[in-house]
N, CA, C and O atoms as CSV, one atom per row, in Angstrom:
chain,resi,resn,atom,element,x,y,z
A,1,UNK,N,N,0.836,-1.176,0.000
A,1,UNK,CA,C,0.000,0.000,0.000
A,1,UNK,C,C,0.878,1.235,0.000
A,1,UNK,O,O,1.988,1.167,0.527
A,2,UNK,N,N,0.375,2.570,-0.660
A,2,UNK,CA,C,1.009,3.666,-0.678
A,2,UNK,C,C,1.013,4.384,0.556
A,2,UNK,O,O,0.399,4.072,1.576
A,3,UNK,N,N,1.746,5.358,0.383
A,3,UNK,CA,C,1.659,6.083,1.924
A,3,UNK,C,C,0.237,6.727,2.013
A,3,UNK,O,O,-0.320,6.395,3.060
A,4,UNK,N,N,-0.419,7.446,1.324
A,4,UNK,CA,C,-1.371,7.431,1.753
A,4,UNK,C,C,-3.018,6.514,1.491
A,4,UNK,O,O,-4.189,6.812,1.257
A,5,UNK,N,N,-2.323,5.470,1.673
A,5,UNK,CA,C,-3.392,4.537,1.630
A,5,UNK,C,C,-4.001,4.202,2.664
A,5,UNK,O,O,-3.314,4.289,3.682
A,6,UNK,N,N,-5.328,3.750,2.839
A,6,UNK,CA,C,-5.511,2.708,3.677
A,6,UNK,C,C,-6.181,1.752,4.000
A,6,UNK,O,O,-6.879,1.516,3.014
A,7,UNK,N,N,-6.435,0.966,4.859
A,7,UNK,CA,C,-7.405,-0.273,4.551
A,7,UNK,C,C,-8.462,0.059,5.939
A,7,UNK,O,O,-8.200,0.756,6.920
A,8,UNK,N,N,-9.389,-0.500,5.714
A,8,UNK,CA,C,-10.755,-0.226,6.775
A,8,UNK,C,C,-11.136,-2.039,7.109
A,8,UNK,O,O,-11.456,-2.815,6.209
A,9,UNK,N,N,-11.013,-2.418,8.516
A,9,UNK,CA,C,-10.805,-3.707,9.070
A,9,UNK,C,C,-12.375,-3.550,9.605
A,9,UNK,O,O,-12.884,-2.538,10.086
A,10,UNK,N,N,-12.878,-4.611,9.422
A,10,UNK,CA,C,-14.358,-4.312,10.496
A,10,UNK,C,C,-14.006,-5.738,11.504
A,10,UNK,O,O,-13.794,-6.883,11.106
A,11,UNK,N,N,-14.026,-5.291,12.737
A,11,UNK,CA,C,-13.951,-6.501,13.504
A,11,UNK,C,C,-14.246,-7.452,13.417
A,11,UNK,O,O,-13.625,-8.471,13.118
A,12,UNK,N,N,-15.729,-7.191,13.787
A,12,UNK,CA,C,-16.876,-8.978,13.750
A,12,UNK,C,C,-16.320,-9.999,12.686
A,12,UNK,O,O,-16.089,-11.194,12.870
A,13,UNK,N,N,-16.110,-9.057,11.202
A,13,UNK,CA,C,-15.230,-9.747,10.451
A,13,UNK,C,C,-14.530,-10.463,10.300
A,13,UNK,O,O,-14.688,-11.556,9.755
A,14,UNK,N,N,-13.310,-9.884,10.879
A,14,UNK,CA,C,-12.230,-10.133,11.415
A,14,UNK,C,C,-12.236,-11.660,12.552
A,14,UNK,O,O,-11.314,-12.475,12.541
A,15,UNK,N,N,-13.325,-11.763,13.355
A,15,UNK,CA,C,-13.257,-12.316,13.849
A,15,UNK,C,C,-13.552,-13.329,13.862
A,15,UNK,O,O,-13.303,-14.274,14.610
A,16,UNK,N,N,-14.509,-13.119,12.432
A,16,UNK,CA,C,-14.822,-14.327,11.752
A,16,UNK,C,C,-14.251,-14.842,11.277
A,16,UNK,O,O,-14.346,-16.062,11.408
A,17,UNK,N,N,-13.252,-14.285,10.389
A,17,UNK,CA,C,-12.179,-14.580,9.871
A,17,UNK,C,C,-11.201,-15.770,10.410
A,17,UNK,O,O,-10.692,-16.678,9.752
A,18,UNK,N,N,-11.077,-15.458,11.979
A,18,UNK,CA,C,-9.841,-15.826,12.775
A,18,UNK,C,C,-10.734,-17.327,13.275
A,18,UNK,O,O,-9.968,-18.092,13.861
A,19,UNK,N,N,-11.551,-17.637,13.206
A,19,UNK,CA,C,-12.134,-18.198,14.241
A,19,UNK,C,C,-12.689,-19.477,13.141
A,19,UNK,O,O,-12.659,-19.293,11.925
A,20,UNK,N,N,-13.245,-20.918,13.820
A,20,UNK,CA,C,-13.461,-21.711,12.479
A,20,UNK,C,C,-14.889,-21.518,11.606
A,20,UNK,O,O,-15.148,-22.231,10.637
A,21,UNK,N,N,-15.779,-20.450,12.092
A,21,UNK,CA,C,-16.728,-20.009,11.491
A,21,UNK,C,C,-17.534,-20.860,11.703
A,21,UNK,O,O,-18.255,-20.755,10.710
A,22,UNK,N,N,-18.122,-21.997,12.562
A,22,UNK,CA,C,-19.090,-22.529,13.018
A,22,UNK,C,C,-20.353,-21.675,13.195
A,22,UNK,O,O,-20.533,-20.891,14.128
A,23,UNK,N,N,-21.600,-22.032,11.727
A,23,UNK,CA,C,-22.764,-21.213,12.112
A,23,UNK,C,C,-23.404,-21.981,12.909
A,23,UNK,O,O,-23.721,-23.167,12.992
A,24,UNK,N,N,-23.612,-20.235,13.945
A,24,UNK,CA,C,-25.145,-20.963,15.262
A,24,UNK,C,C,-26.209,-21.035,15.016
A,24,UNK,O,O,-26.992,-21.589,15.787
A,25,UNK,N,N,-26.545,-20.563,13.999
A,25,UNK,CA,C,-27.758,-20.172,13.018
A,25,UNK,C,C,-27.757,-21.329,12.116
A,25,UNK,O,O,-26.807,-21.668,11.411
A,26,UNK,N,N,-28.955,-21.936,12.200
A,26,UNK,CA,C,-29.160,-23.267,11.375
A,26,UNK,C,C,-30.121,-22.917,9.901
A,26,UNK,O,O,-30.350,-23.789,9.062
A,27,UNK,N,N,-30.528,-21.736,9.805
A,27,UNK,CA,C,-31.405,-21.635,8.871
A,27,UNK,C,C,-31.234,-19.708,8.538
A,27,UNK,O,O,-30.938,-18.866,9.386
A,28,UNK,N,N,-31.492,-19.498,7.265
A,28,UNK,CA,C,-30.948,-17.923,6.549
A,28,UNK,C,C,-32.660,-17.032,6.726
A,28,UNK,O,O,-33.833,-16.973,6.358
A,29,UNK,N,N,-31.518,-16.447,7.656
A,29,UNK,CA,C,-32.932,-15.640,8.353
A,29,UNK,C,C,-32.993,-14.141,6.750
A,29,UNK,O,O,-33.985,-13.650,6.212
A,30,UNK,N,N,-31.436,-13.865,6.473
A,30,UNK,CA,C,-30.902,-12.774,5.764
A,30,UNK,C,C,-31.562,-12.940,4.586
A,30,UNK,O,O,-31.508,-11.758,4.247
A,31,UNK,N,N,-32.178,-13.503,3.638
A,31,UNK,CA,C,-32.576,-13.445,2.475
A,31,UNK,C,C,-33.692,-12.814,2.747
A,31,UNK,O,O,-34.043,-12.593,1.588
A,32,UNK,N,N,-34.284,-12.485,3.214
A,32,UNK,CA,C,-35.552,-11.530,3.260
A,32,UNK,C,C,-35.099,-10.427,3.497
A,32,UNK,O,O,-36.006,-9.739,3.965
A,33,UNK,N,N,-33.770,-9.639,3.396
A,33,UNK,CA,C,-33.407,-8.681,3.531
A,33,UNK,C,C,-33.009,-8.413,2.258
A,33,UNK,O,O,-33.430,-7.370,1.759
A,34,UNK,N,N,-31.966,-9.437,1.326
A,34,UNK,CA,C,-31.002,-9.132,0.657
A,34,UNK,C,C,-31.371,-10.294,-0.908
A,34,UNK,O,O,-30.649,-11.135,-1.444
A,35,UNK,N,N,-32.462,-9.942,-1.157
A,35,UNK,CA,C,-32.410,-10.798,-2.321
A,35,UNK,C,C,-31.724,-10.204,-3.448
A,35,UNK,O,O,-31.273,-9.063,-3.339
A,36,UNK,N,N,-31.586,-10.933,-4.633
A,36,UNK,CA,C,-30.646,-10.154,-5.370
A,36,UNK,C,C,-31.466,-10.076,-6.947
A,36,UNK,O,O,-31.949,-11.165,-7.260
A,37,UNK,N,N,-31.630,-9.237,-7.711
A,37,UNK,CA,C,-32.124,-9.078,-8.643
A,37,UNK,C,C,-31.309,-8.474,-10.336
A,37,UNK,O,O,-30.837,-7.373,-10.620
A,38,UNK,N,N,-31.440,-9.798,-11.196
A,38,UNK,CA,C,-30.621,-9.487,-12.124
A,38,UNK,C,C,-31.069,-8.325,-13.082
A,38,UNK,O,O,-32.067,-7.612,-12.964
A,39,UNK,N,N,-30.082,-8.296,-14.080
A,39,UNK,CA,C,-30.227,-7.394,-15.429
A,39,UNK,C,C,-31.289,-7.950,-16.348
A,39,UNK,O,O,-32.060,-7.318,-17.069
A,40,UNK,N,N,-31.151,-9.579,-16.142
A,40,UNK,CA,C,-32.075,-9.926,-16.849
A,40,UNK,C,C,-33.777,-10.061,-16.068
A,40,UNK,O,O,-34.653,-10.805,-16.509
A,41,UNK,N,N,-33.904,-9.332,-15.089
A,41,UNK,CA,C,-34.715,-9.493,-14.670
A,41,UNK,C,C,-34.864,-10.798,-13.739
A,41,UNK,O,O,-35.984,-10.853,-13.230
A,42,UNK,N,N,-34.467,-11.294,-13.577
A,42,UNK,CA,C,-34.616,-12.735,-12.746
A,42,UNK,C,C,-33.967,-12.281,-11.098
A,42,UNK,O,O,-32.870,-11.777,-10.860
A,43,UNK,N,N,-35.069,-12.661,-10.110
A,43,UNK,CA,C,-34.837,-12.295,-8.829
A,43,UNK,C,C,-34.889,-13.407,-8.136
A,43,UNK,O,O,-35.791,-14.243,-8.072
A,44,UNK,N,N,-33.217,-13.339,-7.291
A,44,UNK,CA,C,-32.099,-14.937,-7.052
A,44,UNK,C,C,-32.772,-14.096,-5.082
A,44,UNK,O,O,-33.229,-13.012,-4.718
A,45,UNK,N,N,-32.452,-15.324,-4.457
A,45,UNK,CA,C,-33.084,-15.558,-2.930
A,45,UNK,C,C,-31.615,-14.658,-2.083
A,45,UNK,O,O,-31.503,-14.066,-1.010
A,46,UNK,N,N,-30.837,-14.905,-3.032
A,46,UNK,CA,C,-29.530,-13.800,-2.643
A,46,UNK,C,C,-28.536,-13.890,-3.433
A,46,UNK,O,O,-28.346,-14.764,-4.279
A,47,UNK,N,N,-27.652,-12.679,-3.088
A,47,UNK,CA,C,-26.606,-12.419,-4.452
A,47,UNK,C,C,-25.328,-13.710,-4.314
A,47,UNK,O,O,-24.744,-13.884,-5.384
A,48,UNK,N,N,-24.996,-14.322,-3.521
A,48,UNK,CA,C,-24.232,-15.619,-3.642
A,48,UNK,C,C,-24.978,-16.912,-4.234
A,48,UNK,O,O,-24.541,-18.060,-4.315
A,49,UNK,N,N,-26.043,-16.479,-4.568
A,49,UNK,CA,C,-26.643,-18.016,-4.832
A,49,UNK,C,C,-27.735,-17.644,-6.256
A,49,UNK,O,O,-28.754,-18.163,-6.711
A,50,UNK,N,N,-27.013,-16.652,-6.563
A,50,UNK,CA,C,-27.666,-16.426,-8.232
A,50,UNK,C,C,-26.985,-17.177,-9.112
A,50,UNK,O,O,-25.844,-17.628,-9.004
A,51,UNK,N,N,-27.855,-17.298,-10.102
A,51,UNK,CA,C,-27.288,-18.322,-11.381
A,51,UNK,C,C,-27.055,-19.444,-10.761
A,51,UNK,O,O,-25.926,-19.878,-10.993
A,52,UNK,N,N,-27.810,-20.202,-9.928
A,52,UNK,CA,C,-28.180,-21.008,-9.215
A,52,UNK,C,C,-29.210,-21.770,-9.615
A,52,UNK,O,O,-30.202,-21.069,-9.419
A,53,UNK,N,N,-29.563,-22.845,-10.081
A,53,UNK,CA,C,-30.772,-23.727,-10.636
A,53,UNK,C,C,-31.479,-23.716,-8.985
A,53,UNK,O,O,-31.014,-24.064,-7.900
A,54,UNK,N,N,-32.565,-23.247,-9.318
A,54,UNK,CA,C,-33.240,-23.464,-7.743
A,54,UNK,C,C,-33.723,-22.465,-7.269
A,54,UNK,O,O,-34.919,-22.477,-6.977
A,55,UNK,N,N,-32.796,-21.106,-7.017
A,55,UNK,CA,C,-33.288,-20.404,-6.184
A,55,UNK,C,C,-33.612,-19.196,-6.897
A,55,UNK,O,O,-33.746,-18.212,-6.169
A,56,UNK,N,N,-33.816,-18.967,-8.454
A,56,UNK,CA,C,-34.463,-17.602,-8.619
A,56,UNK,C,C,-36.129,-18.051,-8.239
A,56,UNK,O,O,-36.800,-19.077,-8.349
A,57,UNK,N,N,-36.345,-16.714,-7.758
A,57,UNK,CA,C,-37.840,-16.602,-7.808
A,57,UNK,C,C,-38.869,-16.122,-8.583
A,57,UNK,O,O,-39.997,-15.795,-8.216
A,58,UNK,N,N,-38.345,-16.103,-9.784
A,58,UNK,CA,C,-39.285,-15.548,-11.065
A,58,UNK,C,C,-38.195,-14.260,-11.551
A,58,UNK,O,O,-37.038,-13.983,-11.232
A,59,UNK,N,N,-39.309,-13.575,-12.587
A,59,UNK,CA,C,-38.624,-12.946,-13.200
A,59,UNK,C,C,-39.434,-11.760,-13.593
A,59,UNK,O,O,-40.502,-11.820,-14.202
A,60,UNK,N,N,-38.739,-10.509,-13.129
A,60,UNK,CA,C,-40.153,-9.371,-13.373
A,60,UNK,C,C,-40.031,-8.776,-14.621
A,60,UNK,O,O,-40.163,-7.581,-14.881
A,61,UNK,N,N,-39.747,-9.774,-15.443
A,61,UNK,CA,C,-39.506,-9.141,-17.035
A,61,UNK,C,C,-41.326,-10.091,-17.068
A,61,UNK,O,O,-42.272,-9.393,-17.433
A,62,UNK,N,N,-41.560,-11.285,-16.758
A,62,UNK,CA,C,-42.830,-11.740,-17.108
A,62,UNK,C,C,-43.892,-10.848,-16.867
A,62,UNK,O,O,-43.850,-10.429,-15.710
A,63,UNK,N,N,-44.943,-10.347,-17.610
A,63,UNK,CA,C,-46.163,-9.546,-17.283
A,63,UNK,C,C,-46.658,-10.315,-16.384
A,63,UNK,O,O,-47.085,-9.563,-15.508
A,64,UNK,N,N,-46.844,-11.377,-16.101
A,64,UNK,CA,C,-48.023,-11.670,-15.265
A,64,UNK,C,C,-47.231,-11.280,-13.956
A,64,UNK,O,O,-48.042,-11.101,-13.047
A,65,UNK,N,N,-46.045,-11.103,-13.580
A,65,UNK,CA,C,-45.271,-10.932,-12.125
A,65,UNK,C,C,-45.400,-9.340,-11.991
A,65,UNK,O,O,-45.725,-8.748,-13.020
A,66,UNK,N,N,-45.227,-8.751,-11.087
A,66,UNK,CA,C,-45.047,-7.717,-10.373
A,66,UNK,C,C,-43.621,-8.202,-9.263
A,66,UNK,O,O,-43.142,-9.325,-9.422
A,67,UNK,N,N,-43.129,-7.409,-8.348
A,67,UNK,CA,C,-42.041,-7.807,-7.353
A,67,UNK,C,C,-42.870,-8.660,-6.735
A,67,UNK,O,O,-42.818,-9.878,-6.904
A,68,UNK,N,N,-43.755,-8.023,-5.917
A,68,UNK,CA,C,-44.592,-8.202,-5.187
A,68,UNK,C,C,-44.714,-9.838,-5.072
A,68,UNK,O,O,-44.179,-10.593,-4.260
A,69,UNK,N,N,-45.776,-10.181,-6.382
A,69,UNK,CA,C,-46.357,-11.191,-6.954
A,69,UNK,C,C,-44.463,-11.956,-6.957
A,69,UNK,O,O,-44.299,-12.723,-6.008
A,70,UNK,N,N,-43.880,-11.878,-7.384
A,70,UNK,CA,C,-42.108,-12.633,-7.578
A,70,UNK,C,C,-42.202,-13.025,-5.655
A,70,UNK,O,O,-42.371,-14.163,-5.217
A,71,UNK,N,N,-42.079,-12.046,-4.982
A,71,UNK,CA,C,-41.689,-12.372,-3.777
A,71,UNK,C,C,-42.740,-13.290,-3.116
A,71,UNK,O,O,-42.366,-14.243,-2.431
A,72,UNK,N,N,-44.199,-12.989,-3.331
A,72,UNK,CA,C,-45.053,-13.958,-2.398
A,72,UNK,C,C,-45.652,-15.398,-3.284
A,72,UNK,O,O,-46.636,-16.048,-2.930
A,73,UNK,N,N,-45.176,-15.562,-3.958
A,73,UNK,CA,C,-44.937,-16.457,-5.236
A,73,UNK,C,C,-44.366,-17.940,-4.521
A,73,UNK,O,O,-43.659,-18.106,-3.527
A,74,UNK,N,N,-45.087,-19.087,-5.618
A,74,UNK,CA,C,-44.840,-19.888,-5.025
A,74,UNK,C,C,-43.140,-20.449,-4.747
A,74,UNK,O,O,-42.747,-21.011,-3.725
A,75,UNK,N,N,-42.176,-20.055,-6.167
A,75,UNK,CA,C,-41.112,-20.600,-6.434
A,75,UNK,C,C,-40.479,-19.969,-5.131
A,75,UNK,O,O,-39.846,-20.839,-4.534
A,76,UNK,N,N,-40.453,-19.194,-4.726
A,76,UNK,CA,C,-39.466,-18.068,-3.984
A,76,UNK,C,C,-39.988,-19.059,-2.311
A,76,UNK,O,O,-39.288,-18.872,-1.316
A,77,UNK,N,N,-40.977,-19.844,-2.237
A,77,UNK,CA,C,-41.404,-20.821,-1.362
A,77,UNK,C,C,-40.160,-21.920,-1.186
A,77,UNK,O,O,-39.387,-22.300,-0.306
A,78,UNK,N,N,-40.435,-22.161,-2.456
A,78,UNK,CA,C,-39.191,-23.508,-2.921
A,78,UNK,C,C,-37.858,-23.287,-2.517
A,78,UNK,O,O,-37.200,-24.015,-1.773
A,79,UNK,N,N,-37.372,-21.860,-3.248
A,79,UNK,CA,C,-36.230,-21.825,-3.048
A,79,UNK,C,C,-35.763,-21.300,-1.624
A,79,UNK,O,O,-34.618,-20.967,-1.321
A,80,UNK,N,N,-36.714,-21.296,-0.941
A,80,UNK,CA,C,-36.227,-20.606,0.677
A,80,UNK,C,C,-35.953,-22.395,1.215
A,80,UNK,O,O,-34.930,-22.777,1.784
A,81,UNK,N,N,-37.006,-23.175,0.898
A,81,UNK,CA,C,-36.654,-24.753,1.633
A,81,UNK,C,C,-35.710,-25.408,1.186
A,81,UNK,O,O,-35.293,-26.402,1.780
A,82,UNK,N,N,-35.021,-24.830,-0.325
A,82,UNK,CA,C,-34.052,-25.850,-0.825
A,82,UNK,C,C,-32.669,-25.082,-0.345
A,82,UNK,O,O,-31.581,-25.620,-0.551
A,83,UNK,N,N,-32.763,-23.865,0.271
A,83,UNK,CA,C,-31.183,-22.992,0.660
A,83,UNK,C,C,-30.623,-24.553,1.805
A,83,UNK,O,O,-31.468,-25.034,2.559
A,84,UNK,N,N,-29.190,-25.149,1.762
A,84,UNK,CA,C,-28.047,-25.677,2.520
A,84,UNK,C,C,-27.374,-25.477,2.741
A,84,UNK,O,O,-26.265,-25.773,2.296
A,85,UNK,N,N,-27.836,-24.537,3.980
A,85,UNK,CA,C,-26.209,-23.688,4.416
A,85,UNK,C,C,-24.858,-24.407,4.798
A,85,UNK,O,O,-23.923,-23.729,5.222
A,86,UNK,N,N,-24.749,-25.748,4.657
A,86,UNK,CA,C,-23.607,-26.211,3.828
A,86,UNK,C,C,-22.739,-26.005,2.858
A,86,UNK,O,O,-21.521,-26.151,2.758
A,87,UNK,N,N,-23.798,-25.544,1.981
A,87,UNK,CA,C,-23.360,-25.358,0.671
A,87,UNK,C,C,-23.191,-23.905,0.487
A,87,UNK,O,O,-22.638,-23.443,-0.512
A,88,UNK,N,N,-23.743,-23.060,1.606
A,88,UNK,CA,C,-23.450,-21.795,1.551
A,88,UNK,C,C,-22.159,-20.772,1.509
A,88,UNK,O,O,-21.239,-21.151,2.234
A,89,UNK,N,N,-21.982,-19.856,0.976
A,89,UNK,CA,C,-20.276,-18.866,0.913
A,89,UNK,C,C,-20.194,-18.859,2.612
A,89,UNK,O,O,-21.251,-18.746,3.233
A,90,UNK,N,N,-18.931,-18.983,3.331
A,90,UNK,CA,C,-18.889,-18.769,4.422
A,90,UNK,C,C,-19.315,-17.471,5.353
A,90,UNK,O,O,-19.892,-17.341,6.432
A,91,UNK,N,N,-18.865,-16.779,4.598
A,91,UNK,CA,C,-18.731,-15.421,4.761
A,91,UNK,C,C,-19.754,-14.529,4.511
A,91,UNK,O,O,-19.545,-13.428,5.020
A,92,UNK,N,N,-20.919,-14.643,3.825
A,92,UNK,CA,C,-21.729,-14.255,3.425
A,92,UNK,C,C,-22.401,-12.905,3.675
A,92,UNK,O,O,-22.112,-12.309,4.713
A,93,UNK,N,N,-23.073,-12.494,3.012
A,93,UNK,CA,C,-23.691,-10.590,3.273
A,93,UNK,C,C,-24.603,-11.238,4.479
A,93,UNK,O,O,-24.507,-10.977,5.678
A,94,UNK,N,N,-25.363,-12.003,3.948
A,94,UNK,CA,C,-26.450,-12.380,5.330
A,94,UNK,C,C,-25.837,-12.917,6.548
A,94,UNK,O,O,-26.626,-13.190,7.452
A,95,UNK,N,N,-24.516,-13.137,6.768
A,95,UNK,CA,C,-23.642,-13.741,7.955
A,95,UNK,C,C,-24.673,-12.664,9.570
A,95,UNK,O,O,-25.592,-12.932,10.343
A,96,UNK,N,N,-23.944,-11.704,9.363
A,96,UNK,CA,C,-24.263,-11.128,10.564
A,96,UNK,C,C,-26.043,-10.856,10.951
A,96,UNK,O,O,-26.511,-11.087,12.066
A,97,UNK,N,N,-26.866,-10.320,9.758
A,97,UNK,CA,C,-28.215,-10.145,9.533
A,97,UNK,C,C,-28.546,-11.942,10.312
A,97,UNK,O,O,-28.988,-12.247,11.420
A,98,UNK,N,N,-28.226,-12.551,9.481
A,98,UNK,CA,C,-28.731,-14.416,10.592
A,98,UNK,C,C,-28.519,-14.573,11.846
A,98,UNK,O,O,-29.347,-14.921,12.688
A,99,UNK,N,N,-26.765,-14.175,12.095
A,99,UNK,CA,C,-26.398,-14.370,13.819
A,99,UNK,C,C,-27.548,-13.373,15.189
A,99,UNK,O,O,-27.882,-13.573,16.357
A,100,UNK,N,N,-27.810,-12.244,14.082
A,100,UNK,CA,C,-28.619,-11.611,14.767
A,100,UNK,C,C,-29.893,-12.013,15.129
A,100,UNK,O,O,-30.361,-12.202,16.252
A,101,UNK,N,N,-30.406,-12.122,14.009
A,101,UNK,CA,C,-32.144,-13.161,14.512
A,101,UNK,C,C,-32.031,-13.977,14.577
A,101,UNK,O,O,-33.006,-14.433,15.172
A,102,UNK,N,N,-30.981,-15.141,14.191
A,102,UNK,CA,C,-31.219,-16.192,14.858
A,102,UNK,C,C,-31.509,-15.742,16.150
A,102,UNK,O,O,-32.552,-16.154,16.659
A,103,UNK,N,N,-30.487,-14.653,17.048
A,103,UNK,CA,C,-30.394,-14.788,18.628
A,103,UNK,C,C,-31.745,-14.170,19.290
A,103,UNK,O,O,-31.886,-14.025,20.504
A,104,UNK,N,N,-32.637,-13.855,18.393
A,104,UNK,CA,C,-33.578,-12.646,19.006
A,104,UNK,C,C,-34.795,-13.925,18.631
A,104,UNK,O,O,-35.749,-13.966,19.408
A,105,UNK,N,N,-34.769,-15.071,17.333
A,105,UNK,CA,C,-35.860,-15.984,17.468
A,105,UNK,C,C,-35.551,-17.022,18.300
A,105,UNK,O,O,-36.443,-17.853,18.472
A,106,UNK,N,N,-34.521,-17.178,18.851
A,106,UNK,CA,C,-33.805,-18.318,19.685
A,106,UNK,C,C,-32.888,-17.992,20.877
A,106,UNK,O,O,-31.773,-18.481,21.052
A,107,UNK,N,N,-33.679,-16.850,21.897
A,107,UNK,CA,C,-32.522,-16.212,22.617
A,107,UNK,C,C,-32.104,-17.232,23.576
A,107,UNK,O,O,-31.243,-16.919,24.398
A,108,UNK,N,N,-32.566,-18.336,23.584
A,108,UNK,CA,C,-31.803,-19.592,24.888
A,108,UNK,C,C,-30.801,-20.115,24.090
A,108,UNK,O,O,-30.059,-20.944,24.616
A,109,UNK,N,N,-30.580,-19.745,22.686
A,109,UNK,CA,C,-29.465,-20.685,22.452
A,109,UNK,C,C,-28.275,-20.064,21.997
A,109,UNK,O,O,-27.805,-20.412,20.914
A,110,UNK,N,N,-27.861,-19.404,22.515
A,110,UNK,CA,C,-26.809,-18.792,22.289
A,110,UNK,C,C,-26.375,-17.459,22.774
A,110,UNK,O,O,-26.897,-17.042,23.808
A,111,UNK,N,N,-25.501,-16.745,22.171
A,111,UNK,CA,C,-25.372,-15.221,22.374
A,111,UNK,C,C,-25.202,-15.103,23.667
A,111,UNK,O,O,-25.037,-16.087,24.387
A,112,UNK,N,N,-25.236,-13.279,24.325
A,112,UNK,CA,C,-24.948,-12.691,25.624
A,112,UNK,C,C,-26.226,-12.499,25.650
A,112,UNK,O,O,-26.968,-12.012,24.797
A,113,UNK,N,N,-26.541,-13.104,27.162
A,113,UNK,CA,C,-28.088,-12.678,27.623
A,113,UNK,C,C,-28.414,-11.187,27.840
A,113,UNK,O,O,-29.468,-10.771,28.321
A,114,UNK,N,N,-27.409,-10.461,27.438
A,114,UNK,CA,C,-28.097,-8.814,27.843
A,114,UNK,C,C,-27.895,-8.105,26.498
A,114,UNK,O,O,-27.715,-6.888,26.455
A,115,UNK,N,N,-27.932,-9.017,25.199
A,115,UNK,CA,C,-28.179,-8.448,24.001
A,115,UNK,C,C,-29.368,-7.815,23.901
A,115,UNK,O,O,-29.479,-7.173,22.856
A,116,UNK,N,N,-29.961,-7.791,24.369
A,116,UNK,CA,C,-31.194,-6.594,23.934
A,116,UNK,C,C,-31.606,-5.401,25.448
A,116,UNK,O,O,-32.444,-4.507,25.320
C-alpha cells in the first residue's frame, strides 16, 4: 500500500475470519433482507446463490409478475426450503443479519443474555 493509503478492518469480520466459522444459526434468516435481482430481470433468494438452478424466484420481465407477486410467489417458497447452508459462501452478506435473529428468534441458544 502507498503512503497514503488505507485499509478499513471491520472486527466482527475479522473475527470471523480468525475463528473456524461454526454457524449458530441453522437456517438464513438474511434473504428476506437481501435478495438479489438481475439485469435480466430474474430475482435470485440472494446475491451468492444467483445463477443457481433453484433459487431464482421468477422474473419481473414476465407480465403476469409484479415484485410483489415474484416475492409472495410460489417458487421463492421452494427456493427458501431448498437454501443448505452447507453449501453456503462462508462469509456471506447475510452472515451477521442471521447471527442476529437467529439470537432474538432463539434467545436460549446462544449469544450474551443482555443483548437486547
Amino acid at each position: 500500500m502507498g503512503e497514503n493509503e488505507k485499509a478499513v478492518i471491520n472486527l466482527y469480520k475479522f473475527n470471523d475470519l480468525v475463528s473456524n466459522m461454526d454457524r449458530d444459526y441453522k437456517e438464513c434468516f438474511g434473504h428476506q433482507f437481501c435478495p438479489c435481482v438481475g439485469a435480466d430481470g430474474n430475482v435470485w433468494i440472494c446475491t451468492h446463490l444467483r445463477e443457481i438452478d433453484g433459487y431464482s424466484m421468477g422474473n419481473l420481465y414476465d407480465t403476469k409478475y409484479s415484485f410483489e407477486g415474484v416475492w409472495n410467489g410460489q417458487k421463492r417458497q421452494d427456493a427458501i426450503k431448498s437454501i443448505d447452508l452447507s453449501k453456503c459462501q462462508k462469509y456471506c452478506r447475510n452472515n451477521e443479519i442471521n447471527k442476529v435473529l437467529y439470537q432474538l428468534k432463539y434467545p436460549n441458544k446462544g449469544g450474551h443474555y443482555n443483548f437486547l
